[in-house]
N, C-alpha and C positions, 0 to 999 in steps of 0.2 A: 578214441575220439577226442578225448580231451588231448593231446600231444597234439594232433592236429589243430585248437583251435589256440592252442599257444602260439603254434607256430604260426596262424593268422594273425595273431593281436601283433606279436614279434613283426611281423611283417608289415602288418599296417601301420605300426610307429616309425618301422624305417623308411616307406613311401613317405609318411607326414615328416619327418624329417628334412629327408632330399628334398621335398616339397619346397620345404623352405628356404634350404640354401641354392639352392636354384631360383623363387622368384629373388632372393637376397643378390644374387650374382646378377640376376637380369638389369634390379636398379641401379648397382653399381655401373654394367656395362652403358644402360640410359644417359647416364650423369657422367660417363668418360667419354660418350660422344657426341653430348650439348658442351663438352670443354673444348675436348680438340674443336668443335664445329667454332668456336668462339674464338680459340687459337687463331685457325685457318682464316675465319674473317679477321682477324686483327693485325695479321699480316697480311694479307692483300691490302687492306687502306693502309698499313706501312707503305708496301710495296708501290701503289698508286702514289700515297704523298712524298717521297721519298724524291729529291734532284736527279737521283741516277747514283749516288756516291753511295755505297756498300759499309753499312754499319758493322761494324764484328767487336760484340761484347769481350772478348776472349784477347780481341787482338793488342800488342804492346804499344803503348806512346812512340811516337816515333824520336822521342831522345835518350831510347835503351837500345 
C-alpha cells in the first residue's frame, strides 16, 4: 500500500510539473503571436506606404 501511494505523490509532482511548463510554453506561444501579428501589421502599412520601390536591408550600395 504504501509503494502505491509513493508512486501517486511521484506522479502527482510530475502532472504539477508538466502543468507548468505547459501553461509556461502557452504564454510564451501568446506573446510570439501578439509579435508576429504586430510584425505582419507593420509591414502591411510598410507595404501600403511604400512608392512601389523594394527596400532590401541586406541589399549592397550600388557603388560596390
Amino acid at each position: 500500500m504504501q509503494h502505491l501511494e509513493e508512486q501517486i505523490a511521484y506522479l502527482n509532482r510530475t502532472v504539477d510539473e508538466l502543468n507548468e511548463v505547459v501553461a509556461r510554453q502557452q504564454t510564451d506561444i501568446d506573446q510570439l503571436k501578439r509579435r508576429v501579428g504586430m510584425l505582419m501589421e507593420r509591414e502591411a502599412n510598410r507595404e501600403a506606404d511604400s512608392t512601389g520601390a523594394a527596400v532590401f536591408g541586406d541589399e549592397r550600395p550600388p557603388h560596390y
